[in-house]
C-alpha positions in Angstrom: -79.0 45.3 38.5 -79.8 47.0 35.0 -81.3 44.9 32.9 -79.2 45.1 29.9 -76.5 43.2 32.1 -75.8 39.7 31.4 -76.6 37.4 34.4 -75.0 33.8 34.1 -77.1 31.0 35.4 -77.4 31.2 39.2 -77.8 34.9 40.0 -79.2 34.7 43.2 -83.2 34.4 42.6 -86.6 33.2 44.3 -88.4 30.9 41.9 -89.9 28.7 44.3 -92.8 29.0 46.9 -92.6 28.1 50.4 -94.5 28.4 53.5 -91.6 29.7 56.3 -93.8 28.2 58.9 -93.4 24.1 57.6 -90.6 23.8 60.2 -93.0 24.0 63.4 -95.9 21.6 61.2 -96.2 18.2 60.9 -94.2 16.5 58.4 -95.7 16.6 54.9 -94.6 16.3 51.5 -91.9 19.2 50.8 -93.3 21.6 48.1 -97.2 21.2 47.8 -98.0 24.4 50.3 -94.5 26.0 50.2 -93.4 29.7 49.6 -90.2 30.5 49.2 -88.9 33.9 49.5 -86.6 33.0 52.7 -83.4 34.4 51.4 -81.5 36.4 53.6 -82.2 40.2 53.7 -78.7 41.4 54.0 -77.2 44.9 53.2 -76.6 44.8 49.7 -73.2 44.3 47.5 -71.0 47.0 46.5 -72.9 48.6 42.9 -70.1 48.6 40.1 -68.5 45.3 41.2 -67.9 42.7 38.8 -69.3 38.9 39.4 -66.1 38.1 39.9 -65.0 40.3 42.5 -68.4 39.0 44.3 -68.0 35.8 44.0 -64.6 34.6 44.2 -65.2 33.7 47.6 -68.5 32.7 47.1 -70.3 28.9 46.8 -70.2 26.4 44.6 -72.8 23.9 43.8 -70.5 20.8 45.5 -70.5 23.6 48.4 -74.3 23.1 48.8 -74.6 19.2 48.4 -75.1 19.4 44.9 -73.2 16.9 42.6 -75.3 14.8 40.5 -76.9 15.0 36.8 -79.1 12.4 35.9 -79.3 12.4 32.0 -76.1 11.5 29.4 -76.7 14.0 26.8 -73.1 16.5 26.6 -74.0 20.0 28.3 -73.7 23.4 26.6 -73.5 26.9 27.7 -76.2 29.8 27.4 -76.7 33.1 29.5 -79.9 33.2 31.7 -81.6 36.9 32.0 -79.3 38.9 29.7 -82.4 40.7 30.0 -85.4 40.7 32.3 -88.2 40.1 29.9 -86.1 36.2 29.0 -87.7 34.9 32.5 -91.3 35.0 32.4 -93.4 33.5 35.2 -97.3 32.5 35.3 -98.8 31.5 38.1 -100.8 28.2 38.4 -103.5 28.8 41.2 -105.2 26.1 42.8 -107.6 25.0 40.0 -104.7 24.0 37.8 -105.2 27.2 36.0 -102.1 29.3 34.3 -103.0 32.6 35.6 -103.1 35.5 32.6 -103.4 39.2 32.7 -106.0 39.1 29.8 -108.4 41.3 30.8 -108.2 44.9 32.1 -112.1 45.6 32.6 -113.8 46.5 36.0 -116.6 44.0 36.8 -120.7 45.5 36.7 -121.6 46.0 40.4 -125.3 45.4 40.7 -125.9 47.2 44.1 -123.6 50.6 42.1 -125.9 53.0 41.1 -126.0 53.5 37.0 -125.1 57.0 36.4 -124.5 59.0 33.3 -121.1 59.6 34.1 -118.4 57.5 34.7 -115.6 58.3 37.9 -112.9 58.8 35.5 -114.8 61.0 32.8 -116.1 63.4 35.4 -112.6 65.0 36.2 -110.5 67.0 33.3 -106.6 65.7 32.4 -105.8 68.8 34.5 -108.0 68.1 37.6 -106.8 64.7 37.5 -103.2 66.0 37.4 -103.8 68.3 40.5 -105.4 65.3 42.7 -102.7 63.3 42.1 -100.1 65.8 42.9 -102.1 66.2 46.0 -102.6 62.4 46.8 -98.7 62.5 46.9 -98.3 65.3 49.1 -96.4 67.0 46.2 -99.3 70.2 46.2 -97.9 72.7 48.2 -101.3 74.1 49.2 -102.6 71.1 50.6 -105.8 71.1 48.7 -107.2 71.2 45.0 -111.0 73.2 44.2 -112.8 72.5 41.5 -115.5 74.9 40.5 -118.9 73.4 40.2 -121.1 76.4 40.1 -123.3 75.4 37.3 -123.4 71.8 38.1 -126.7 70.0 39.7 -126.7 68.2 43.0 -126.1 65.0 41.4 -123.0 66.3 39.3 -121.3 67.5 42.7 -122.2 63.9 44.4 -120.7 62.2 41.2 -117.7 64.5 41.4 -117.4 64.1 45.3 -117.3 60.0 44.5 -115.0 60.3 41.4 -112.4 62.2 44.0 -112.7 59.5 46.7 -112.9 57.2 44.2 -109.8 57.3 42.1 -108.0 59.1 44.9 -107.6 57.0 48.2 -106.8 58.9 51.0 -108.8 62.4 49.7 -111.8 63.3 51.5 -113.7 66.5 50.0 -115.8 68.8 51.0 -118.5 71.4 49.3 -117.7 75.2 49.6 -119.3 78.3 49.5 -116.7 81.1 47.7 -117.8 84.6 46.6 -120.9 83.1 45.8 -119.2 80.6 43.4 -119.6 76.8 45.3 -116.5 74.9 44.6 -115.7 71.0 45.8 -112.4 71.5 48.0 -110.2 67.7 47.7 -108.0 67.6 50.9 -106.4 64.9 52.9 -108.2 63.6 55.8 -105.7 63.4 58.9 -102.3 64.5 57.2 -99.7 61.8 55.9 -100.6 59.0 58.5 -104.5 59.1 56.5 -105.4 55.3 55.8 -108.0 55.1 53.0 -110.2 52.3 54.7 -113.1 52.3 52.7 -116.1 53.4 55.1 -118.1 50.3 56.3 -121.4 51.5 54.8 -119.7 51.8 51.4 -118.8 48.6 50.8 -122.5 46.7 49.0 -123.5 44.0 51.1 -123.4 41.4 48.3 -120.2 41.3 46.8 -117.5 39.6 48.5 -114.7 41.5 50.4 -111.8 40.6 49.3 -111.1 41.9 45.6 -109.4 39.3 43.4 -106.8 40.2 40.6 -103.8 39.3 38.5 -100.9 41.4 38.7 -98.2 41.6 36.1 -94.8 42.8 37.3 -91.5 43.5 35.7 -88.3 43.5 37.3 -90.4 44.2 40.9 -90.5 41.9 43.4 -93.8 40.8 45.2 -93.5 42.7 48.2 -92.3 45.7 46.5 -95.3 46.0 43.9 -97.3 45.7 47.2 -95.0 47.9 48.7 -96.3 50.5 45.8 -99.9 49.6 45.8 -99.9 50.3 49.3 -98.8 53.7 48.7 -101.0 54.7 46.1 -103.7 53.0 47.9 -102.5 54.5 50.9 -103.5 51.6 52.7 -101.3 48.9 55.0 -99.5 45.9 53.4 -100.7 43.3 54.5 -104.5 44.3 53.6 -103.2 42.2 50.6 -102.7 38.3 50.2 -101.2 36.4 47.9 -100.3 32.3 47.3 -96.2 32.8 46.4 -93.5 35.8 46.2 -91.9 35.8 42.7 -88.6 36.4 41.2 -87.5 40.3 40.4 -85.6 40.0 37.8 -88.6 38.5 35.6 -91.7 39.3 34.2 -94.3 37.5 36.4 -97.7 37.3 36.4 -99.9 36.0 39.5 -102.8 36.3 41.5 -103.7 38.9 44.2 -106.5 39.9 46.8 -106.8 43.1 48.6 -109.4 43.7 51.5 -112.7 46.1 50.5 -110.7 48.3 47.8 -112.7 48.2 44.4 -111.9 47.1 40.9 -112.7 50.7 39.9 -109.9 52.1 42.6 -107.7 49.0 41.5 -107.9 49.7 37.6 -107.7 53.3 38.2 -103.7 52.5 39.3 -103.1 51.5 35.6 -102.4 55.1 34.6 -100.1 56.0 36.8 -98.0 53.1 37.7 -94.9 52.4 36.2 -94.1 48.2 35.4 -97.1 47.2 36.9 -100.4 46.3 35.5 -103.4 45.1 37.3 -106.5 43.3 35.6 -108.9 40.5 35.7 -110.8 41.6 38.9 -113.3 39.8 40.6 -115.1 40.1 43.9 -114.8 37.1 46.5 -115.1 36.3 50.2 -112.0 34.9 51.2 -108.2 36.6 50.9 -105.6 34.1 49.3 -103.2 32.0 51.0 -99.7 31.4 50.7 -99.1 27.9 49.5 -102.6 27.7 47.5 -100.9 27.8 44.1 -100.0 24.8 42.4 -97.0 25.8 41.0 -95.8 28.2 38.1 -95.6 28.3 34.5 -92.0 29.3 33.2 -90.8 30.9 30.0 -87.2 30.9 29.7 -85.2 32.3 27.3 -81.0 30.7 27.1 -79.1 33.2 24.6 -76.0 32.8 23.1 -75.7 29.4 23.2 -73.3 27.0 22.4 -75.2 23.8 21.7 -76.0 22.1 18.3 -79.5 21.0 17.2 -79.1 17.1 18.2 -77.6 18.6 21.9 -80.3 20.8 22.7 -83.3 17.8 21.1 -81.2 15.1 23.6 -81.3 18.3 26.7 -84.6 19.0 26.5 -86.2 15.5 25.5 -83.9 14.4 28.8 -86.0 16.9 30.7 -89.0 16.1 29.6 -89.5 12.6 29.9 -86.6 12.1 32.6 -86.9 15.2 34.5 -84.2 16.5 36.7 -82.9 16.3 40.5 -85.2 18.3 43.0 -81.5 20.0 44.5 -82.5 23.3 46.5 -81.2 25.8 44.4 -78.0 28.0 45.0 -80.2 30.8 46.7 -81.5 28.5 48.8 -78.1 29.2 50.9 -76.9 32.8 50.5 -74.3 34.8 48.0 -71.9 35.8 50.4 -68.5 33.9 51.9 -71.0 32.7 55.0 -73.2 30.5 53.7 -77.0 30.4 55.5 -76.8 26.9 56.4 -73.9 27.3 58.7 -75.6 29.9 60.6 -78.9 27.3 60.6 -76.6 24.3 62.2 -75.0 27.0 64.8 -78.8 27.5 65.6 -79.4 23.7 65.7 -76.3 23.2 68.0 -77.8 26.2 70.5 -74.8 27.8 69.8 -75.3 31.3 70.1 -72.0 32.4 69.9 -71.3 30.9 67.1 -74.5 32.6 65.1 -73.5 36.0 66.3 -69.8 35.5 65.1 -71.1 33.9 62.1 -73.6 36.8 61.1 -71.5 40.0 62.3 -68.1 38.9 61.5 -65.6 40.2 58.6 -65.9 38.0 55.7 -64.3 37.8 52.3 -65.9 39.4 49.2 -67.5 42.6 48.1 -69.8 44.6 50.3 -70.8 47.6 50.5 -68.1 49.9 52.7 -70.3 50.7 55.5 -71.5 46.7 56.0 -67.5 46.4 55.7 -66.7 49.0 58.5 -70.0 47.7 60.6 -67.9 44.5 60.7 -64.4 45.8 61.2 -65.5 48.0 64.3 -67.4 45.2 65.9 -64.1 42.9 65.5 -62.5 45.2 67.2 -64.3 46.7 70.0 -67.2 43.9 70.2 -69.7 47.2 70.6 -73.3 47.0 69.1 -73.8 50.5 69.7 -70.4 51.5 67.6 -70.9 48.6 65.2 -74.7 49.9 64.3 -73.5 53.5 64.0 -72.0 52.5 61.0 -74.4 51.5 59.3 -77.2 53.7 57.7 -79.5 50.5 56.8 -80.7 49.2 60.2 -83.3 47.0 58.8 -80.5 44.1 57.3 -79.8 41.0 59.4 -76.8 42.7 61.0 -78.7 45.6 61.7 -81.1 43.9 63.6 -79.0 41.2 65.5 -77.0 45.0 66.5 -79.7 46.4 67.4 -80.8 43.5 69.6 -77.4 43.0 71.2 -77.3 46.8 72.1 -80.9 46.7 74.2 -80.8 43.1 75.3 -77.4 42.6 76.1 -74.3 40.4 74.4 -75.3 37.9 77.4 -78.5 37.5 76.0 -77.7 36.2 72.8 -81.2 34.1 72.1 -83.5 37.4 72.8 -81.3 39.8 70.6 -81.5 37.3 67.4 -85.3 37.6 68.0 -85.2 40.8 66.9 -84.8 39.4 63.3 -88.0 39.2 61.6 -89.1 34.9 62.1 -89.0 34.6 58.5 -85.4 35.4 58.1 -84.7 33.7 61.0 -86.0 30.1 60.2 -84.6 30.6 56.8 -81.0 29.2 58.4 -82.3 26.8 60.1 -84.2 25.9 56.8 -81.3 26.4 55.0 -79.0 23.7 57.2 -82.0 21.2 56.0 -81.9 21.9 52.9 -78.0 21.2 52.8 -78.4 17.9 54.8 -81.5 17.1 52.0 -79.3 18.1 48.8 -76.6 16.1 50.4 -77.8 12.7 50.8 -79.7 12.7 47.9 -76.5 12.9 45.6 -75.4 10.3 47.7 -79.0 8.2 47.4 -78.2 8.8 43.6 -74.6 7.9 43.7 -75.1 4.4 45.4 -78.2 3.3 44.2 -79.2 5.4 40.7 -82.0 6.0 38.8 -84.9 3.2 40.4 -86.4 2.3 43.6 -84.8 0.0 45.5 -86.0 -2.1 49.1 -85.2 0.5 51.8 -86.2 4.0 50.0 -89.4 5.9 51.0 -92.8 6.5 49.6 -95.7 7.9 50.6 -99.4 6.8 50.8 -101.5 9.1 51.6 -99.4 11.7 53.5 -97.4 9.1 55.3 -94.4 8.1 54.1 -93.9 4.0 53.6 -90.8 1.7 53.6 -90.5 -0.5 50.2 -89.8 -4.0 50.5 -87.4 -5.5 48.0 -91.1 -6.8 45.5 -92.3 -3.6 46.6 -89.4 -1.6 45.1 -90.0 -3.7 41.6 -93.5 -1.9 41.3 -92.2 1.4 41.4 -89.6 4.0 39.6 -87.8 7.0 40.7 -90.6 9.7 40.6 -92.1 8.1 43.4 -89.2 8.0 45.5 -89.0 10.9 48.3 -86.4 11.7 50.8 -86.9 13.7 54.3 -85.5 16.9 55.4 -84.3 15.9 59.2 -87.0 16.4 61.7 -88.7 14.8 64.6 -91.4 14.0 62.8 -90.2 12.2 60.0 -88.4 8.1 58.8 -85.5 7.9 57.1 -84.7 5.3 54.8 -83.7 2.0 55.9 -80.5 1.4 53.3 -77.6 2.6 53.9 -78.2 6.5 53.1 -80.2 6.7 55.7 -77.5 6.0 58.2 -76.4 8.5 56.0 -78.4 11.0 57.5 -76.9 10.1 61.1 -73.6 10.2 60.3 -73.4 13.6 59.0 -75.6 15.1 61.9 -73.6 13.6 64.3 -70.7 15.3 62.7 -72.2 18.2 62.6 -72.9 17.5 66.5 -76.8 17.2 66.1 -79.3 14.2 67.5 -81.0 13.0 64.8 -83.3 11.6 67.1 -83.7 14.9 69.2 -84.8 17.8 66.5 -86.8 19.7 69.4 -85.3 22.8 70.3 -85.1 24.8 73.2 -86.9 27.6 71.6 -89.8 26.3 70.1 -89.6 28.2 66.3 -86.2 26.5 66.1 -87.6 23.3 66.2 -87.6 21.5 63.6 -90.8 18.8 62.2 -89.6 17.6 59.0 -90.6 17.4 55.5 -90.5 14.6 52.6 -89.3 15.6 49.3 -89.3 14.4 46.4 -86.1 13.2 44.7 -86.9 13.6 40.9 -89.3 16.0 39.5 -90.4 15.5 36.1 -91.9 18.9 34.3 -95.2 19.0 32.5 -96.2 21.4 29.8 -92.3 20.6 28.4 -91.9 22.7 24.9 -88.8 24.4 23.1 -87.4 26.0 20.3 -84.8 27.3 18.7 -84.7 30.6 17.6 -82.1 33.1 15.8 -81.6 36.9 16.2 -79.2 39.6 15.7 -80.0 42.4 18.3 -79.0 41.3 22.2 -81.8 44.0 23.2 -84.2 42.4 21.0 -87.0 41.2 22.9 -88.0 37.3 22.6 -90.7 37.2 24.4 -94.6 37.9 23.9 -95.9 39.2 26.8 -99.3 39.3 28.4 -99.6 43.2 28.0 -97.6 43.3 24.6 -101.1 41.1 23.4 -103.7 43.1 25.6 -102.3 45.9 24.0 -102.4 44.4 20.4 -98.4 44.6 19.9 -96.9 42.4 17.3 -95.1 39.7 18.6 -91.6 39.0 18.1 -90.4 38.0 14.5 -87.3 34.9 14.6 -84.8 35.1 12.5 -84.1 32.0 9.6 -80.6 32.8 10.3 -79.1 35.4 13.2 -75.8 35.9 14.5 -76.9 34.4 17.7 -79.3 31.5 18.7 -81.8 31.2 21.6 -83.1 28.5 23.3 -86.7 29.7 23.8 -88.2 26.8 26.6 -91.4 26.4 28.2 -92.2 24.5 31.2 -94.2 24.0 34.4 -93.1 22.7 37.9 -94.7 22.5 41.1 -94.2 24.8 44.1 -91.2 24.5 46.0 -89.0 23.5 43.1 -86.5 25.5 41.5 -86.2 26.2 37.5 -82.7 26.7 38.2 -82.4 23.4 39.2 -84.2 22.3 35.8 -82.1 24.9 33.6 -78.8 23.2 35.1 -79.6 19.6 33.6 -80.7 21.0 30.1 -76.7 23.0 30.4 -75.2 20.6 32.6 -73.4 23.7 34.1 -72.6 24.7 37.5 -75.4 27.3 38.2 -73.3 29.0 41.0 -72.7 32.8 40.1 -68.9 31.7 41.1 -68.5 29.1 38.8 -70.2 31.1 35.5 -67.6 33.7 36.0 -64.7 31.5 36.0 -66.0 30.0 32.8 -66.3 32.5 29.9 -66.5 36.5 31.2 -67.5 37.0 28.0 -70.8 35.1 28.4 -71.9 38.2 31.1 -69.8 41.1 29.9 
């Protein structure tokens, strides 16, 4: 999507993080060590079609178990991400700490040897231009000299470390050319060279893992590692992180990368395109997903509709209120199959029913080779046929095809393996998820806003019944509800026979969540029902210019660029807010009280075209 589009509250994002494994752990409070990035990786929409065509057979939030609001105030509209740069995410690592690209300096090195000359001064623009022409294969010679035949020893070692230095993947060697000695930059084993930094390279002292902060914009986490990788020419998952973010954004959180330098690190500055790395520092563990706190978010609402009393009752709602924790619309898919129902097929062992579900024609826009991937296997129930269609094998339908075709149709269970575990658990994830959002509008419904004898707590990781005096003591932010598991209690009023009923209409045990195949099975989680923001702050602010930015970003101040000048009066008004949430909860979710709009892509469309034309 371009990012002078309008995108109307909803567009399916990840602003959450969630650990994919919590389903085979023990029950534990949903959203403190989560990462969520488990949307499904399906073969993308039609380009050129309209939301509407998209969506009109798409969700709605009463789809998803989401019905409840929780403050009075009267809603109002706004567009979310007309542009990019209006959703700006910080990480909060595990010190509490909003992580900032603020510094783009390489740490001293006591065990480096001072030299005169620094790596990136000992190479000319033009030199530097060649070896990266090289790095990239795109040097038709396969190899760049550079004369050095009035240089001293020492200049030729600097200039052999500069090469190796700033271009991973290059080794070099010294020559000998018509008496003339030139240093010859070449790759080391063709395109499949890895630069793994020698073991005796790396000084004893520091730490292996570099840490830094990485600012993105509109790139999402595993494609800026996807790029560093390149350039690094090293593998993926050298690097570790504590949460994907959102790619249509500007985000900004913390990375670690096994025994590549600062110096190698900063060096990517000049050559990579909406991505900055900075703040480096040298430790001896990688990071972990879950670690983070939470995030930091910086939201711009344009266009909108509300007066100055709406928007002060909206956001003063939010902050001292909060808003329902509802898994947010991405939570469960854009297209006419939603996950969850693919998650309870799962649940129900029935396999059938999940490859029907995932390979079958389906209402909406797609793109016209997923479309003929799904008529041919309709028709002639062939993987073989069915995947020829497609040119992207490495979707969901690709994969379960792919599986089908080597394992067997019969052998259902072994062929969905082939889907990467993340993806998979995502359904089953998904169906929980549903269940959660759907008792808790019906927890909210029945009882409201307090505690009441029957609900859930917990004390120290466990959760605890409240007695009727019990419930007196405490309010709604302390209230949780479980995602269905086998290792979890439900609440003893009557939404917890709540839970039963609906699993038993969905043909599931309640009191059996083991599965056959052991990922499948299911633990549990407790999650809160109400989540109250901290850091709460907003503004209103007035502008002519849809393309103006409103935002001051981390490298717009590193840089020294002016910040953006508000309007007194502008033909349109922006709701500039700032908040922070912990992981695992959706700003969506939050942005939907302060509007007290339907965030489905669905319903924004049917409302006002206008708002995203």
């Amino acid at each position: 999507m371009e990012d002078s589009e309008s995108v109307p509250v909803g567009e399916k994002r990840s602003f959450p993080d969630e650990d994919p494994e919590h389903a085979v752990k023990r029950a534990r409070v949903a959203g403190e060590d989560e990462d969520d990035d488990e949307e499904e990786e399906l073969c993308e929409e039609e380009e050129g079609e309209s939301f509407a065509d998209m969506m009109k057979h798409g969700l709605t939030e009463s789809d998803v178990g989401i019905h409840k609001f929780i403050s009075d105030h009267k809603g109002f509209s706004g567009i979310l991400k007309e542009r990019y740069s209006d959703f700006v995410v910080h990480e909060i690592n595990k010190s509490g700490m909003i992580v900032r690209l603020d510094d783009l300096s390489v740490p001293a090195d006591a065990e480096e040897s001072s030299s005169a000359c620094d790596p990136t001064e000992c190479l000319t623009e033009e030199q530097k231009q060649q070896l990266a022409e090289l790095q990239l294969f795109k040097n038709k010679e396969g190899n760049v000299s550079i004369e050095v035949q009035d240089d001293s020893k020492e200049k030729r070692t600097l200039l052999h470390k500069a090469v190796k230095t700033l271009y991973p993947g290059l080794e070099t060697k010294t020559e000998e050319r018509d008496g003339k000695k030139f240093i010859v930059a070449y790759h080391a084993a063709g395109k499949k060279a890895l630069a793994a930094p020698r073991k005796h390279s790396w000084p004893k002292n520091r730490g292996s893992f570099c840490h830094f902060v990485l600012y993105k914009e509109n790139k999402d986490t595993m494609d800026a590692i996807n790029v560093l990788s390149k350039f690094l020419r090293v593998r993926p998952n050298m690097f570790s992180y504590m949460g994907t973010k959102d790619k249509r954004a500007i985000t900004v959180q913390e990375i670690a990368v096994l025994k590549i330098s600062a110096e190698r690190l900063a060096h990517l500055n000049k050559c990579l395109m909406n991505l900055k790395l900075g703040n480096f520092s040298y430790k001896k563990h990688p990071l972990k997903l879950g670690e983070l706190q939470g995030n930091h978010f910086t939201v711009i609402l344009r266009n909108i509709s509300g007066s100055q009393e709406q928007v002060e009752q909206a956001m003063t709602s939010l902050k001292d209120t909060g808003f329902i924790n509802y898994y947010g619309m991405q939570r469960f898919g854009t297209t006419a199959v939603p996950t969850h129902q693919v998650g309870r097929a799962i649940l129900q062992n029935n396999w059938k029913e999940v490859m029907d579900l995932i390979l079958k024609p389906r209402p909406g826009a797609e793109k016209s080779y997923l479309v003929k991937c799904r008529e041919e296997w309709a028709s002639s129930h062939d993987p073989e046929a069915a995947l020829k269609k497609l040119p992207v094998k490495r979707c969901v339908e690709g994969q379960l095809l792919r599986g089908l075709s080597k394992y067997g149709k019969n052998n259902i269970v072994t062929a969905f393996g082939l889907i990467p575990r993340n993806n998979r658990l995502m359904y089953i994830h998904s169906y929980q998820s549903f269940v959660w959002n759907s008792m808790v509008s019906r927890r909210l419904e029945v009882f409201g806003l307090r505690a009441v004898e029957g609900d859930l707590i917990l004390r120290g990781g466990s959760a605890h019944v409240l007695s009727a005096e019990e419930a007196e003591k405490h309010s709604i932010h302390d209230v949780v509800m479980p995602l269905p598991g086998f290792d979890v209690i439900y609440p003893t009023h009557s939404v917890g026979e709540g839970y039963r009923q609906m699993m038993t209409a969905d043909h599931l045990d309640i009191d059996n969540m083991r599965h056959k195949v052991r990922d499948y099975s299911l633990a549990g989680a407790y999650r809160r029902v109400v989540i109250r923001p901290s850091d709460v702050s907003w503004e209103l602010i007035q502008y002519d210019d849809p393309r103006v930015t409103l935002v001051h970003t981390d490298v717009e101040k590193l840089e020294s660029r002016a910040a953006p000048v508000y309007l007194k009066e502008g033909k349109y008004r922006a709701l500039k807010m700032e908040f922070s949430l912990p992981s695992s909860t959706y700003a969506t979710m939050a942005i939907r009280e302060v509007l007290k709009m339907d965030t489905s892509i669905k319903n924004q469309t049917q409302l006002n075209t206008t708002w995203i034309n």
